[in-house]
C-alpha positions in Angstrom: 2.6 -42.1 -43.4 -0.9 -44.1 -45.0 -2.0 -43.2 -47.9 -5.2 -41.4 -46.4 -2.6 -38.7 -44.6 -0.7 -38.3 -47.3 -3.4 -37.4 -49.5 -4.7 -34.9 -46.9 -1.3 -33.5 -47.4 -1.4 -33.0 -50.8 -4.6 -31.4 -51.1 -3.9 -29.1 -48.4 -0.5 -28.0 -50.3 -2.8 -27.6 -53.4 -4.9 -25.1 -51.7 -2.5 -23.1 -50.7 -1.4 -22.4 -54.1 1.3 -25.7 -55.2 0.6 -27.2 -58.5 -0.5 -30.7 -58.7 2.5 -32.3 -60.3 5.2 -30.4 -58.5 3.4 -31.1 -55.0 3.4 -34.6 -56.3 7.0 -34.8 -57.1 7.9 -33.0 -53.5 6.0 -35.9 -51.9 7.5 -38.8 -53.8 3.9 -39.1 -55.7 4.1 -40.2 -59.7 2.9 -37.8 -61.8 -0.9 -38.2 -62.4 -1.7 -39.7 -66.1 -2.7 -37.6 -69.0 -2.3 -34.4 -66.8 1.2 -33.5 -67.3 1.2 -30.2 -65.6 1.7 -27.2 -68.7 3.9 -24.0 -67.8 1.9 -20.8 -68.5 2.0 -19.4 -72.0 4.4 -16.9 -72.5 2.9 -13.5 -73.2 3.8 -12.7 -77.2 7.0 -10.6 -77.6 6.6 -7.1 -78.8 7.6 -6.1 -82.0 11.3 -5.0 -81.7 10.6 -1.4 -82.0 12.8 0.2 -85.2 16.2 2.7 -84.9 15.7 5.9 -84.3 16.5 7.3 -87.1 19.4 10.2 -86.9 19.0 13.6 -86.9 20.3 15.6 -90.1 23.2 17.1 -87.0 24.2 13.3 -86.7 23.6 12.2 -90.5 26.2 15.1 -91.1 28.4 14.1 -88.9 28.6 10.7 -89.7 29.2 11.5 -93.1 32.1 13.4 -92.1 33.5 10.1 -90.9 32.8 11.3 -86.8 32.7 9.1 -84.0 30.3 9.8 -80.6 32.2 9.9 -77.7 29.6 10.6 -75.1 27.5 13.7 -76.4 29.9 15.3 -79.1 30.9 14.3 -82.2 34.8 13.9 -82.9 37.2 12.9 -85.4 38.4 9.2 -85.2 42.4 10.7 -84.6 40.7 12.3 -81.1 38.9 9.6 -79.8 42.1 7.6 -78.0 43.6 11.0 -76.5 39.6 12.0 -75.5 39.1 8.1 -73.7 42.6 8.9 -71.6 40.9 12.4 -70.5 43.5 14.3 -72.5 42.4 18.0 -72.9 43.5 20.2 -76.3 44.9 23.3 -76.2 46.7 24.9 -78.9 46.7 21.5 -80.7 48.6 19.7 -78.1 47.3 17.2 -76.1 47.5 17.3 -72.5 47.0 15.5 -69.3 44.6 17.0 -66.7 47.6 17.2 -64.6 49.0 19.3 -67.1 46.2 21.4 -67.9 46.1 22.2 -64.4 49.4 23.6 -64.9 48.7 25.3 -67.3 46.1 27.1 -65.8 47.9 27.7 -62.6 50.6 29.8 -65.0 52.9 27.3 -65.9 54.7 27.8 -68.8 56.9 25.1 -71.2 60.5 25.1 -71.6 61.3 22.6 -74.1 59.5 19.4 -72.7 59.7 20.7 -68.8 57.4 22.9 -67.3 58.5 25.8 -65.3 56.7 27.3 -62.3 55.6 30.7 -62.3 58.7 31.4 -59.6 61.4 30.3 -61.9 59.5 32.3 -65.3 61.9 34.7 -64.6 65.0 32.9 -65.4 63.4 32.0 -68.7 62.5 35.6 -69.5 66.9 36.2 -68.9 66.9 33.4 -71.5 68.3 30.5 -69.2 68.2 27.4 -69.8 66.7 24.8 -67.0 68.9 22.1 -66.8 68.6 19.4 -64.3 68.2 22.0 -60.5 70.5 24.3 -62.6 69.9 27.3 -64.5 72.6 27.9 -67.5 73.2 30.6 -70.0 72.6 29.6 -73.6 76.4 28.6 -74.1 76.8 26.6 -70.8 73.8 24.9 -71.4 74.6 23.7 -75.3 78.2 22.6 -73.6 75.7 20.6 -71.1 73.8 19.2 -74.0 76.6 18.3 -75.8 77.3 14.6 -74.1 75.2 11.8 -76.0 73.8 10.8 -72.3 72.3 14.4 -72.3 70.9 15.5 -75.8 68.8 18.2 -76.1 65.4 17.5 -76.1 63.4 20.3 -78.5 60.0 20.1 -79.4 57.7 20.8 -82.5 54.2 20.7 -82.7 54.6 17.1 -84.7 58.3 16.6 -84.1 61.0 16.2 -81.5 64.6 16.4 -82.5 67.3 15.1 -80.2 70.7 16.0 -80.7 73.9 17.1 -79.0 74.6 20.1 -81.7 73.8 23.6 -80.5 70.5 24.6 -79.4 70.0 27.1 -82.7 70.7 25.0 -84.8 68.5 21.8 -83.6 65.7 25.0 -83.9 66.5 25.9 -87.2 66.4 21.8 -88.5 62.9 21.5 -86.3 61.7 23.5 -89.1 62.2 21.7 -91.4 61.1 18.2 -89.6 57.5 20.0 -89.1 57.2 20.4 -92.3 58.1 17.5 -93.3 55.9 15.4 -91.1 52.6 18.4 -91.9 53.0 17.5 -95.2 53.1 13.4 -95.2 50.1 13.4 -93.0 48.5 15.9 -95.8 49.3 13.5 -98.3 48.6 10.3 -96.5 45.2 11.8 -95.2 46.0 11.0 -91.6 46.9 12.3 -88.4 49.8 11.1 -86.1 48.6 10.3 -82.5 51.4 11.9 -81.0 54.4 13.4 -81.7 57.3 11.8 -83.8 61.2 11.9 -82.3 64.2 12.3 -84.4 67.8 11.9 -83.2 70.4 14.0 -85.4 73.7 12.7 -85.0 76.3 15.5 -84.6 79.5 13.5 -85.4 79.8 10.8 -88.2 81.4 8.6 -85.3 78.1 9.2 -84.1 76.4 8.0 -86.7 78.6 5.2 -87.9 78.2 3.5 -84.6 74.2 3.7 -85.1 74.5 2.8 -88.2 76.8 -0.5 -87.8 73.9 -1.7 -85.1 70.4 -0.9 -86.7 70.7 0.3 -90.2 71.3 -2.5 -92.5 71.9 -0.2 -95.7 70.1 2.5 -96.3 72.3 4.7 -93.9 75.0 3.8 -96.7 72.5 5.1 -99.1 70.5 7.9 -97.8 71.7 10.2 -94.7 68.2 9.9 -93.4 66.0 6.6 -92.2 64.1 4.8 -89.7 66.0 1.9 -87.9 64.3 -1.0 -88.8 66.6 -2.9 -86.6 65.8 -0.6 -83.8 63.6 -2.1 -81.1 62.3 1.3 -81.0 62.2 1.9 -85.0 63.8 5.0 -84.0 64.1 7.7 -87.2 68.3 9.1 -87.5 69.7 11.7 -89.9 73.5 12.6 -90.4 74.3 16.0 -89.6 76.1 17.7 -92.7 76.4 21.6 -92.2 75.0 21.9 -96.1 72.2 19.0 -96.2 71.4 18.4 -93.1 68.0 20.6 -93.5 67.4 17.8 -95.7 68.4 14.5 -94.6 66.2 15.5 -91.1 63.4 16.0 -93.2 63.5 12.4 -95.0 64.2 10.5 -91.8 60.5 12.9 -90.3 59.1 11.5 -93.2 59.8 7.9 -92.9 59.2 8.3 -89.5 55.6 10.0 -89.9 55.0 6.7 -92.6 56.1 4.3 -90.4 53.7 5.5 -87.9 50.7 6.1 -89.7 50.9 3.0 -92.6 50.7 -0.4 -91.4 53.7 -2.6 -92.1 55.3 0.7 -93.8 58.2 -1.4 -94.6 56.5 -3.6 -96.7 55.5 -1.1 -99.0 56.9 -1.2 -102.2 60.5 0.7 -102.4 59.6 2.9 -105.1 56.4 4.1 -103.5 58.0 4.2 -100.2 61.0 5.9 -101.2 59.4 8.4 -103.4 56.9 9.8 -100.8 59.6 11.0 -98.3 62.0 12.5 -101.0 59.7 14.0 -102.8 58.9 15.3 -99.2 61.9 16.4 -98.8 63.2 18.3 -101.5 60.6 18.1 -104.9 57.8 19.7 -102.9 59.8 22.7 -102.3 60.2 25.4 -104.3 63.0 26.4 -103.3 64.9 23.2 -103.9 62.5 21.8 -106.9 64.6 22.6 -109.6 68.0 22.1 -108.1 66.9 18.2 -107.5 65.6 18.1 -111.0 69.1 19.5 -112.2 70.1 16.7 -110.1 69.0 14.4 -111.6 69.9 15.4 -114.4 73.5 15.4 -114.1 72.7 11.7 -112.9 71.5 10.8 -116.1 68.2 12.0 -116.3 65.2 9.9 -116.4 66.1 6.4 -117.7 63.3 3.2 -118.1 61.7 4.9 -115.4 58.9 2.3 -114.9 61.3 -0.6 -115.4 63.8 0.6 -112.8 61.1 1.6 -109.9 59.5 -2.1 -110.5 62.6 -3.4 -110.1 64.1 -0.8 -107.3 66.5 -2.0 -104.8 68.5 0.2 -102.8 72.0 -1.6 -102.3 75.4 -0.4 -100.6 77.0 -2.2 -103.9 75.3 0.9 -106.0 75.0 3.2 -103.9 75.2 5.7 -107.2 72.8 4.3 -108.7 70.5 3.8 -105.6 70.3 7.6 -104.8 69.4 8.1 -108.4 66.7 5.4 -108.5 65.8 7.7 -104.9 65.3 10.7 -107.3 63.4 8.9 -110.1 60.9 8.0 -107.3 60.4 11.6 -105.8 60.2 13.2 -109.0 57.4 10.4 -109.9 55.5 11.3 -106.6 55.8 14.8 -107.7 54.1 14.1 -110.7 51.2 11.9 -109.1 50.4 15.0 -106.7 50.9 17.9 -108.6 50.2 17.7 -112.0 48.8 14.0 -113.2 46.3 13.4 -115.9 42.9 12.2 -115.1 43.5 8.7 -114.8 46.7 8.7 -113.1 45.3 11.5 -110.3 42.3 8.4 -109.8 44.7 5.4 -109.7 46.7 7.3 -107.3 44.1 8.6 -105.3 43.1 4.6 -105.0 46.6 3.8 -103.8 46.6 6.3 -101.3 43.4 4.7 -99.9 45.0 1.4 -100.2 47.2 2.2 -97.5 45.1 1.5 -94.2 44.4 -2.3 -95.7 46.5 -5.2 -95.3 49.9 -5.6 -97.5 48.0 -7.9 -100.0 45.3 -5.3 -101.0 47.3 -2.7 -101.8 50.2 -4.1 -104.1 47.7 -3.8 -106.8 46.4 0.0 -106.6 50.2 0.7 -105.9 51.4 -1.2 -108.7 49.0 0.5 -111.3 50.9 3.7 -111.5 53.1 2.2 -113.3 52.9 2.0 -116.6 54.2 2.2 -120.3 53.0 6.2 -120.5 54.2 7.3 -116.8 57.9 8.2 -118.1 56.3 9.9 -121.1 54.5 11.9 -118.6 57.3 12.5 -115.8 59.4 13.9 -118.5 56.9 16.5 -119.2 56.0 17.3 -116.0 59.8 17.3 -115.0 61.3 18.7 -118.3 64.1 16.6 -118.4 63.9 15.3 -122.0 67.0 12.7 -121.4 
């Protein structure tokens, strides 16, 4: 092409809107000195406009410690069950599925749920059992294999056990209260509900034990399995204690769950917690632990010994009693403690969410040269 066509071209490509230099460069033209083509100036950005600032609803709500999910405020516990489209009713979480159930007259036997045809059969006071309906007796005899526990449901617990169906109801008590309270003290709600297998037979529990249970089943009737792939929470059954060895093992259980790395938690503070929940917080067994404890000895270096607590299968004696110093301890950091003590354990209690390393000092501040002054008041055990 000569020159004189070329530049025919170029102009024409000009006119009809091409830059200079880029209608150059498409023709294999250098760029033209001194007239480096320029893009256009940006326009100036806008001032990023501020936050809106929240209403006094949201303000309130935030300082409640709520979370948005879509258009409502909730509390942080709700917001997983709420993002799986989990409905509550009654305080149980349920699947849409199961909501629909429910309002298509279903009713809940248990952990099944029974049609509106087959209500009647409840209303005898049958028992569903795989297509079968049993009486009460056939269906504990059913129940009584350890391939077919019963399966009974709380609100926070479920026990599993091949005992007889009262009596799994009567120790459910028990394991509600137990978890109510742990979550009252450790500020927190479980996500869902916690299990607990009662073993009927010490064979039962022995061959358990021997697996999962390092020592503590040698020590204390009630535990979680740290061995367990499941970290599944056991109790003996004992026709006397067993009201209280299921209400320890809900209350390691309910720790284990809602404390990170509950097991690293100092065995003192650990220990104490759960026994305290189960027996020192109840009136009705308060003063029979303290007498206890008493005929254990009484209250002996208390700080000292909870420092230095270890719970070994080569003192078992002196393990359980270390167990009581502990609860009664607890009982005195909730019920009753002076000023400073109530803030120093108030800070421990907060310590819990963080990492193992931030919370061996709050924890390790109860203890000090005063505390077993102050237990002994509080406990009036004056040996």
């Amino acid at each position: 092409m000569s020159p004189i066509a070329l530049f025919i071209r170029v102009i024409l490509a000009i006119a009809l809107g091409g830059s200079a230099a880029a209608t150059s460069a498409a023709y294999g033209l250098p760029p033209q000195a001194g007239k480096a083509s320029k893009s256009p100036a940006s326009a100036p950005a806008k001032p990023a406009s501020a936050p809106a600032k929240p209403s006094a609803e949201d303000a309130e709500a935030m300082k409640k410690g709520l979370v948005k999910f879509g258009d409502l405020w909730v509390t942080k516990e709700d917001l997983p069950f709420l993002k799986e489209g989990k409905v509550k009713v009654d305080g149980e979480w349920l699947t849409k599925d199961e909501k629909s159930k429910l309002d298509a007259g279903w009713k809940r036997q248990d952990l099944e749920w029974i049609s509106p045809e087959d209500q009647p059969k409840m209303a005898e006071g049958l028992f569903k059992v795989g297509d079968k309906w049993l009486s009460a007796a056939e269906a504990d005899s059913a129940h009584s294999s350890a391939s077919n526990p019963w399966k009974i449901p709380g609100k926070h617990t479920i026990l599993i056990s091949t005992l007889g169906r009262d009596e799994i109801v009567r120790l459910l008590a028990f394991s509600e209260n137990a978890a109510a309270l742990t979550q009252k003290i450790l500020g927190k709600q479980l996500p869902s509900r916690i299990t607990v297998r009662v073993f009927a037979t010490t064979d039962e529990a022995n061959e358990f034990g021997q697996q999962f249970a390092a020592d503590h089943s040698s020590i204390w009737p009630g535990y979680v399995a740290e061995r367990d792939p499941d970290r599944l929470a056991v109790c003996s059954y004992d026709k006397d204690f067993a009201h209280l060895y299921v209400a320890h093992a809900a209350a390691h259980k309910t720790v284990d769950v809602l404390v990170p790395e509950a097991d690293k938690l100092a065995d003192w503070f650990l220990e104490g917690l759960v026994t305290y929940v189960e027996r020192f917080s109840s009136t009705a067994y308060k003063e029979w632990a303290i007498q206890q404890l008493v005929r254990r000895g009484g209250i002996s270096k208390l700080d000292d010994h909870l420092k230095k607590m270890v719970l070994s299968v080569e003192d078992i004696e002196g393990s359980q009693t270390r167990l009581y110093e502990a609860g009664i301890t607890f009982a005195y950091f909730i019920e009753t403690p002076e000023k400073a003590d109530e803030e120093a354990f108030k800070k421990a209690i907060a310590s819990l969410s963080k990492p193992q390393k931030d919370r061996m000092e709050p924890i390790s501040k109860l203890l000090h040269g005063e505390l077993e002054k102050r237990v002994r008041k509080y406990s009036r055990i004056d040996k």
